[in-house]
C-alpha positions as CSV (number, residue, x, y, z in Angstrom):
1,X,-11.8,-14.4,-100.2
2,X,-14.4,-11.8,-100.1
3,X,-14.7,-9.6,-97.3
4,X,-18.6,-10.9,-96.1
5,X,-18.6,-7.1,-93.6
6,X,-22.7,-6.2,-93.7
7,X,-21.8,-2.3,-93.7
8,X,-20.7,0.0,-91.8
9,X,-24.3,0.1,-89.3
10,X,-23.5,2.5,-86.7
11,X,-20.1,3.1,-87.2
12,X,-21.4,5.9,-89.7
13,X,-21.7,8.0,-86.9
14,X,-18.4,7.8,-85.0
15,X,-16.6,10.5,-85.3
16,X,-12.9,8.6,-86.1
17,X,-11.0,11.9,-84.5
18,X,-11.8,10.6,-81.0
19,X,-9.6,7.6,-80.9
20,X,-6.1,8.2,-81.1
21,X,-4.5,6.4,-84.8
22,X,-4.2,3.5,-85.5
23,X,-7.3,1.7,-82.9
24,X,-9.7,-0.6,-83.4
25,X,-13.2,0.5,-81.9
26,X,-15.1,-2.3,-80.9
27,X,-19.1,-1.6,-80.4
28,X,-20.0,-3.3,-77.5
29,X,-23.9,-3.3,-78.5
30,X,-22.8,-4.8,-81.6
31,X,-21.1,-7.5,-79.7
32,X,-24.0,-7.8,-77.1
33,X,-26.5,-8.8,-80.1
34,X,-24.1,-11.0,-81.3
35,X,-24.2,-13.1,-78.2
36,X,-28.0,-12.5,-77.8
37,X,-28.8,-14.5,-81.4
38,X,-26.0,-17.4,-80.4
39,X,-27.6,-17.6,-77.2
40,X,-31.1,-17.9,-78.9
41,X,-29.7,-20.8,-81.1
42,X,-28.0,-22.4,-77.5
43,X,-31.3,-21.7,-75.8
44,X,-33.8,-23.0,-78.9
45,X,-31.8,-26.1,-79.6
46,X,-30.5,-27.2,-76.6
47,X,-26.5,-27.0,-78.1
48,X,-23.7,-25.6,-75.9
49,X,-22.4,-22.3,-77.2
50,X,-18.8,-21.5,-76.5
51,X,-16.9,-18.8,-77.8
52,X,-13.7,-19.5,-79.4
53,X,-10.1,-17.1,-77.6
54,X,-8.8,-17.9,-81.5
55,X,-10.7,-15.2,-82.9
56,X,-12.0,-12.8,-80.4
57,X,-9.8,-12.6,-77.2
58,X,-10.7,-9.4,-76.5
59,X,-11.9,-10.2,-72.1
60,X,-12.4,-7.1,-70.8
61,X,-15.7,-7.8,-72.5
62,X,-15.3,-11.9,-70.8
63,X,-18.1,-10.9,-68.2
64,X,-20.7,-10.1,-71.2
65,X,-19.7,-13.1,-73.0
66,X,-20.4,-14.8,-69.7
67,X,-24.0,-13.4,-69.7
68,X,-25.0,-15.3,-72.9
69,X,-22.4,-18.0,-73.6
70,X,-22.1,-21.3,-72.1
71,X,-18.0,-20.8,-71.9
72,X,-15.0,-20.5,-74.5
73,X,-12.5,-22.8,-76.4
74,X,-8.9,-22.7,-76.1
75,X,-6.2,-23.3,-78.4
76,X,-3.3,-24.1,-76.1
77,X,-2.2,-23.5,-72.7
78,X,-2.0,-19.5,-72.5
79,X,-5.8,-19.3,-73.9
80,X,-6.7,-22.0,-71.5
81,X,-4.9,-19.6,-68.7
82,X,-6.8,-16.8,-70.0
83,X,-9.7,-18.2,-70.3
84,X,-9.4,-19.2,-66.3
85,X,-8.3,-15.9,-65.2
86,X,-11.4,-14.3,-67.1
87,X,-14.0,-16.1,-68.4
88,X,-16.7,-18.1,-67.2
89,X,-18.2,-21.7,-67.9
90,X,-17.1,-24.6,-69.3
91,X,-13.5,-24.2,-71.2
92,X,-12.7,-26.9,-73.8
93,X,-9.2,-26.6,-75.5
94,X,-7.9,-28.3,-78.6
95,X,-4.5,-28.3,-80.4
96,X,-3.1,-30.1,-83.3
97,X,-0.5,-31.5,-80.9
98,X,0.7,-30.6,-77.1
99,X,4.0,-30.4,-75.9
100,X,3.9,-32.8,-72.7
101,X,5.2,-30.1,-70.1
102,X,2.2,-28.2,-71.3
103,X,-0.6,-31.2,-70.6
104,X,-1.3,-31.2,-67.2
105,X,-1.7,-27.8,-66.5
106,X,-3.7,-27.6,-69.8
107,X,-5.5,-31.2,-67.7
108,X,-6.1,-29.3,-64.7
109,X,-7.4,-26.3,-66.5
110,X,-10.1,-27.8,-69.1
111,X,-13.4,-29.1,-68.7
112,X,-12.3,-30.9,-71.7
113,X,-9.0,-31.6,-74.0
114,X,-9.5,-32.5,-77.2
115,X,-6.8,-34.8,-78.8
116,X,-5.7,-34.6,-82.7
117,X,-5.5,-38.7,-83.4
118,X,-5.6,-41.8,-81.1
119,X,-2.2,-42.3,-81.0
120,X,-1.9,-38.8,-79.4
121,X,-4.3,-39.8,-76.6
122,X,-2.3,-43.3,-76.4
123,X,1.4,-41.9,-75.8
124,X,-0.1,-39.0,-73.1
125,X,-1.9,-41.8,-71.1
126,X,0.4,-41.5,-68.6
127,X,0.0,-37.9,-68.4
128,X,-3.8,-38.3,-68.1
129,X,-3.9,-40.8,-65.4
130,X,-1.7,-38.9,-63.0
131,X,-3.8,-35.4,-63.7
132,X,-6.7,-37.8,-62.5
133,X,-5.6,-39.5,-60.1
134,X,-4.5,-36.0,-58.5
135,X,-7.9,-34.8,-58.5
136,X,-8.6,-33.2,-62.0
137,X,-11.7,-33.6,-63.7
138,X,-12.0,-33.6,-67.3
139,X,-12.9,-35.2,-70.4
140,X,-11.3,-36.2,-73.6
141,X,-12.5,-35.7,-77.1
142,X,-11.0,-37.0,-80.2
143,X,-11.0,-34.5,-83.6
144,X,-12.5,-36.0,-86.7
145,X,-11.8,-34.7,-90.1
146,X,-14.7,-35.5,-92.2
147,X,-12.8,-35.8,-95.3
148,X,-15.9,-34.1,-96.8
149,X,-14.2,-30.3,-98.0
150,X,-16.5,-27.7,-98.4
151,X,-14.4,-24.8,-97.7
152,X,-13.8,-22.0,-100.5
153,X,-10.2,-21.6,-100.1
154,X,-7.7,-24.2,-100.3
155,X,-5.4,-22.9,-97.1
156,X,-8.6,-22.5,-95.2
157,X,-10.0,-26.1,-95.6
158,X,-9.1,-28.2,-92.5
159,X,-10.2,-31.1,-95.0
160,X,-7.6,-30.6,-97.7
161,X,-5.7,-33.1,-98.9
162,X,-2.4,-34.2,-96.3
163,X,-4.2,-31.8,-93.8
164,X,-2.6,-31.6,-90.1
165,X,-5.9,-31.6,-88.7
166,X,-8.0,-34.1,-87.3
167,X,-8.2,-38.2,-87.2
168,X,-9.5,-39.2,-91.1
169,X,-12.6,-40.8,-90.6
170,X,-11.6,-43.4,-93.4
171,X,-9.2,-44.7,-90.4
172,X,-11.7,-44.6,-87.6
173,X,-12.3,-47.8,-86.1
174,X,-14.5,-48.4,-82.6
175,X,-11.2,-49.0,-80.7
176,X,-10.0,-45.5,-81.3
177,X,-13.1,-44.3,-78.6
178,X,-12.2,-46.3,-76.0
179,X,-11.9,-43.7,-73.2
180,X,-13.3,-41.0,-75.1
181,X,-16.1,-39.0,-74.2
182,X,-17.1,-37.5,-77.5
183,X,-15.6,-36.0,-81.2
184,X,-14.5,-33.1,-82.6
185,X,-16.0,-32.2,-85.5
186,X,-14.4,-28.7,-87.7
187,X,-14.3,-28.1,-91.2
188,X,-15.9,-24.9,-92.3
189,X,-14.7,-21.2,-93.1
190,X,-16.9,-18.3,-92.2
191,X,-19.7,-20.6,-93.9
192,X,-23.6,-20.7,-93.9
193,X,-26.1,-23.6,-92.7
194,X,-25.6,-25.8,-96.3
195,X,-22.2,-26.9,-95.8
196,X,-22.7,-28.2,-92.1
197,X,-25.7,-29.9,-93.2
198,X,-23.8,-31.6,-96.6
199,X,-20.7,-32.6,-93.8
200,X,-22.7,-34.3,-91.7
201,X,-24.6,-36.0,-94.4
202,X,-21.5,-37.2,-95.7
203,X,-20.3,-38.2,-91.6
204,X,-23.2,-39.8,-90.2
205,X,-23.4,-42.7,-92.0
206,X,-19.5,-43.6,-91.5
207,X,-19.9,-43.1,-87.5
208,X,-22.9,-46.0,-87.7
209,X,-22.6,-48.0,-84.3
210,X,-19.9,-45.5,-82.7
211,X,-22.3,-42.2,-81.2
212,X,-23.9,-44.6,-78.8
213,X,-21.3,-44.6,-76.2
214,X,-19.8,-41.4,-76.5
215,X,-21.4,-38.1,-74.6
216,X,-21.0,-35.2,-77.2
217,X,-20.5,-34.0,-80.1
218,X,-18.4,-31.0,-81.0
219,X,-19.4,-29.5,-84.2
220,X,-16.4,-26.4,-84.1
221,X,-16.2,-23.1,-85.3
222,X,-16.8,-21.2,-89.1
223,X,-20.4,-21.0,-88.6
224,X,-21.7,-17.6,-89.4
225,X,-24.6,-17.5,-87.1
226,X,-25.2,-14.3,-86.4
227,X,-24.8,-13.3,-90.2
228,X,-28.0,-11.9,-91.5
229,X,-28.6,-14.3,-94.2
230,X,-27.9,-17.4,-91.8
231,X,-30.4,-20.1,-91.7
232,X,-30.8,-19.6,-87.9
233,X,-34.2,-22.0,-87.5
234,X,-32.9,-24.8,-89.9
235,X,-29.5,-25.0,-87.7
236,X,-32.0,-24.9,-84.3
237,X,-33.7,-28.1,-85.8
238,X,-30.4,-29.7,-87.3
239,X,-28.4,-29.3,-83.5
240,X,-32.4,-31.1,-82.1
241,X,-32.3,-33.8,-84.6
242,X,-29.0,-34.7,-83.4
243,X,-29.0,-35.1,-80.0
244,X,-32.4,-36.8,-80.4
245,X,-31.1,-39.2,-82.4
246,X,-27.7,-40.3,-80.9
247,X,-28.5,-39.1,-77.4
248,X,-25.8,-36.6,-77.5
249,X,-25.0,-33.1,-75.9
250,X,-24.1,-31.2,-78.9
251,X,-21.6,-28.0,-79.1
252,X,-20.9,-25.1,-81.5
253,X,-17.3,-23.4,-81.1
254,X,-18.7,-19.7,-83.2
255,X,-15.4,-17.2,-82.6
256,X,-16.0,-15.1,-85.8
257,X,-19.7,-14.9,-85.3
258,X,-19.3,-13.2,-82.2
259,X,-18.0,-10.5,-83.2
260,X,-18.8,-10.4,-86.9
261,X,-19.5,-6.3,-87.7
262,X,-18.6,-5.5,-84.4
263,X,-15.9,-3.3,-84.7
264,X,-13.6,-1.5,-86.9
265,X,-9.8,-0.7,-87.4
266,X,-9.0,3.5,-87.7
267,X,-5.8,4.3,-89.3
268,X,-4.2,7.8,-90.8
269,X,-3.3,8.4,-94.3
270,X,0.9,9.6,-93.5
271,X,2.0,10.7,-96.8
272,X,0.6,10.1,-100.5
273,X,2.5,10.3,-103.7
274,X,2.0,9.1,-107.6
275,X,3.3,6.3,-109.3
276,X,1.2,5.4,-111.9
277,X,-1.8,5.6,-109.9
278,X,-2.5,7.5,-107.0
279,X,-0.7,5.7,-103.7
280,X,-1.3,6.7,-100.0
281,X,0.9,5.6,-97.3
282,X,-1.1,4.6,-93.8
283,X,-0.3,3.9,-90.2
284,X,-2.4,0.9,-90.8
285,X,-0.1,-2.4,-91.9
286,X,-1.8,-5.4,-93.6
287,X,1.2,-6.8,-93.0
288,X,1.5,-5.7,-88.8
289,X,-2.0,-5.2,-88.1
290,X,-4.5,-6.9,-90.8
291,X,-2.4,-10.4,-91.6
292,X,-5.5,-12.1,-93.5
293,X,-5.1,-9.5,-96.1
294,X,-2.1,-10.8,-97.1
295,X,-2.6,-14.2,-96.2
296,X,-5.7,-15.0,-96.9
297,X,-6.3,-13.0,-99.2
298,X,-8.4,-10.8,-99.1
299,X,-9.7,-6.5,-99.3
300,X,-11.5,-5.6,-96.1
301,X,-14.6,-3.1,-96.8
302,X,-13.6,0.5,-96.8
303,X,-15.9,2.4,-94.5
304,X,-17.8,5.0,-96.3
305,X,-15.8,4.1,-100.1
306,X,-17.3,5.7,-102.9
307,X,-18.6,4.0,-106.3
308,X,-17.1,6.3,-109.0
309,X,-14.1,8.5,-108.2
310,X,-10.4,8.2,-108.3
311,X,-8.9,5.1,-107.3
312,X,-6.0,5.2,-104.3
313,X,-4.0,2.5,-103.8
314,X,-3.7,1.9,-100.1
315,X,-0.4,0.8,-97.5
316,X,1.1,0.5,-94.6
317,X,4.7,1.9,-93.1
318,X,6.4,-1.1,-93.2
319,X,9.4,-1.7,-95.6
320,X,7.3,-5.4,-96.9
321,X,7.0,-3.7,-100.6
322,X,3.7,-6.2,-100.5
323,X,2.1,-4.1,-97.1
324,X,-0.8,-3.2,-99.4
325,X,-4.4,-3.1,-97.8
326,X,-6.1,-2.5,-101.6
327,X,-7.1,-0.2,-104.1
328,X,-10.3,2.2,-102.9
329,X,-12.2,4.7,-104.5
330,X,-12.4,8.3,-103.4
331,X,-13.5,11.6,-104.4
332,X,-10.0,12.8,-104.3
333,X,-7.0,11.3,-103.0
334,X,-7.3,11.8,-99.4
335,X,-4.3,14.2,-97.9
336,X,-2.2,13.5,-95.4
337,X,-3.8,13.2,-91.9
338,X,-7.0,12.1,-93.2
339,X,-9.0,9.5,-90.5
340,X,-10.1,6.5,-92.7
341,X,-11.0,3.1,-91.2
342,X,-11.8,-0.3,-92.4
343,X,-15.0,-2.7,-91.5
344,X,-15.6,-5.8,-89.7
345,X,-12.3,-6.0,-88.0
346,X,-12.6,-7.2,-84.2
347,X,-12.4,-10.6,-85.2
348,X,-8.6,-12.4,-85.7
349,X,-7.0,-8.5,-87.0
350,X,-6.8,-8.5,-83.5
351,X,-5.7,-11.1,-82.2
352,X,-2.9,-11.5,-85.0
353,X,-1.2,-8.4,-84.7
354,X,2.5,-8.0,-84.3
355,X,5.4,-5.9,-84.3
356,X,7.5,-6.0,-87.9
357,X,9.7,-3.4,-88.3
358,X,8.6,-2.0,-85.1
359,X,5.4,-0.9,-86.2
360,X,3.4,0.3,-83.4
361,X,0.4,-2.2,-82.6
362,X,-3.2,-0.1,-82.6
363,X,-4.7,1.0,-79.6
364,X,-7.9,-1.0,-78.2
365,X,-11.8,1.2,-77.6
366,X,-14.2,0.0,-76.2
367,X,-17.8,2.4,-77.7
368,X,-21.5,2.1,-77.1
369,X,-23.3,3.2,-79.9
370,X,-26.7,3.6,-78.1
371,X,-24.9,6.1,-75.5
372,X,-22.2,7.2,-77.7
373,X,-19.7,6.3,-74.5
374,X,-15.7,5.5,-75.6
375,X,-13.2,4.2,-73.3
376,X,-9.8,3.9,-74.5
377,X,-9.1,0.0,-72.8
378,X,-5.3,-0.7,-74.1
379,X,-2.5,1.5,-75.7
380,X,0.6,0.0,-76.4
381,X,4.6,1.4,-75.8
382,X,7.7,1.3,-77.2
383,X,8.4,-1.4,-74.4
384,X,5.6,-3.9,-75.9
385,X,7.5,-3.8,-78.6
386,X,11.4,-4.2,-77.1
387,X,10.3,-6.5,-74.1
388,X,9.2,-9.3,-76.5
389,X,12.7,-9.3,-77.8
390,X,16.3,-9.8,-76.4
């Protein structure tokens, strides 16, 4: 995959010796016009704009996201806790299956659960009539897949072939929405307006005589709204044409698009030697602190990397002899203790972090970079490390 960071915008300008290494930086004005162009799109077309925990979970900022956003999507049960104990609005939560000691708090925490097939919905009936008839209030949605792929890579494309997610629409009959209250729709990948207009091309017709009675419709995450280049005014019209037409309330799940440019990972160059080619050993682990670049993969943007130079080839500490970030062009290979950091990294970096080898996870700022204010939110211990084992 390529890396689709804008530049490094106002990150230019920080000076990387103020945060203590590694540390993301997260700009909140970069976040807060984020939310101001999803809110436009929410306000414009009339959609429901809910911020998805998966990508971006970062709630000391939950308050601002409540300023703009109509509420957030869970995953599971501990994003649907902390979406309660922070966030505002409606919460919808979705997982590809739920364990059945999980439901009813999961019940009594949503707005709305969405279900992975109608079987799933049939064998927690039970479940779902006792969270009712104790007082909750929710409703349930049913995830399509489209069987319409339009994804870039493979591992990315909830419409691959045997994938895990979503009802196939090739199955869907109009007994399958008894009791629901409206469908799931997610199959793009940090993706423009094109492929959500060729999906539901492709959908629409194979849903004939089935929106009528349902309330909503769900159209998920991988849209990247807030990306420069996105057709903002076509989607506006696209999300109106919709609920026109099938009298539905229609909702976008953005999680990457919230934060997309919005903050950056700092890391130290530890020690540097020669094999070959010129190598440099970070504090910074794809594999501990950047997983997508191993997984995905992918080379995350380089903030401030030369054209012509010499060419460094960039790890981390851990002993994973494939804990390489990528190869990156300097004027000379950087020493020991140089500051570098790499773009576009609020979203998922974050929230996938872990421990290997007992890797230190990154601090957490929080900078403005209309005032220049930084507030350190989060360091991590030793103890983080040890009191998630035995």
């Amino acid at each position: 995959m390529e890396t689709k960071a804008a530049g490094p915008g106002a990150f230019a300008r920080l000076d990387l010796g103020r945060v203590p290494s590694p540390c993301f930086v997260v700009d909140e004005v970069a976040v807060r016009r984020n939310l101001a162009v999803l809110k436009d799109v929410g306000d414009r077309s009339g959609a429901s704009v809910l911020l998805a925990l998966k990508a971006f979970s970062m709630w000391s900022l939950a308050d601002l996201v409540g300023d703009y956003l109509d509420g957030v999507c869970a995953s599971g049960l501990w994003e649907a806790r902390l979406a309660r104990e922070h966030y505002r609005g409606e919460l919808t939560t979705y997982s590809p299956a739920y364990r059945r000691e999980d439901l009813p708090e999961i019940l009594r925490l949503s707005d709305t659960v969405i279900f992975n097939a109608p079987d799933q919905i049939a064998r927690c009936a039970d479940l779902i009539a006792a969270a009712r008839a104790g007082g909750d209030r929710f409703e349930i949605g049913l995830r399509l897949n489209p069987e319409h792929s339009e994804a870039e890579v493979a591992k990315y494309d909830p419409c691959q072939a045997g994938s895990r997610l979503g009802f196939p629409v090739s199955q869907l009959r109009p007994e399958h929405l008894e009791g629901v209250d409206g469908l799931h729709i997610h199959a793009l990948c940090e993706q423009g307006f094109q492929p959500l207009e060729r999906i539901w091309a492709s959908l629409e017709p194979r849903l004939e005589g089935m929106l009528g009675a349902l309330r909503w419709l769900n159209l998920g995450g991988g849209h990247h709204i807030t990306r420069a280049d996105y057709r903002r005014d076509d989607l506006v019209a696209f999300l109106r044409r919709i609920a026109d037409r099938h009298g539905l309330q229609v909702y976008l799940e953005p999680g990457e698009a919230i934060a997309l440019d919005a903050g950056i990972l700092v890391g130290e160059i530890l020690d540097t030697l020669d094999n070959r080619m010129p190598v440099a050993i970070m504090d910074i682990s794809a594999t501990c602190h950047m997983p997508d670049v191993i997984e995905a993969p992918y080379r995350p943007a380089l903030l401030g990397e030369l054209d012509t130079g010499v060419t460094v080839r960039l790890g981390g500490p851990s002993c994973l002899a494939g804990d390489i970030i990528g190869d990156y062009v300097f004027a000379a290979p950087p020493a020991p203790g140089t500051r570098i950091a790499f773009l576009d990294q609020a979203h998922y970096s974050m929230v996938k972090t872990n421990t290997f080898n007992g890797v230190p996870l990154p601090a957490i700022a929080l900078w403005n970079s209309e005032t220049d204010a930084l507030k350190l939110v989060r360091q991590f211990a030793y103890e983080d490390f040890r009191d998630r084992l035995s």
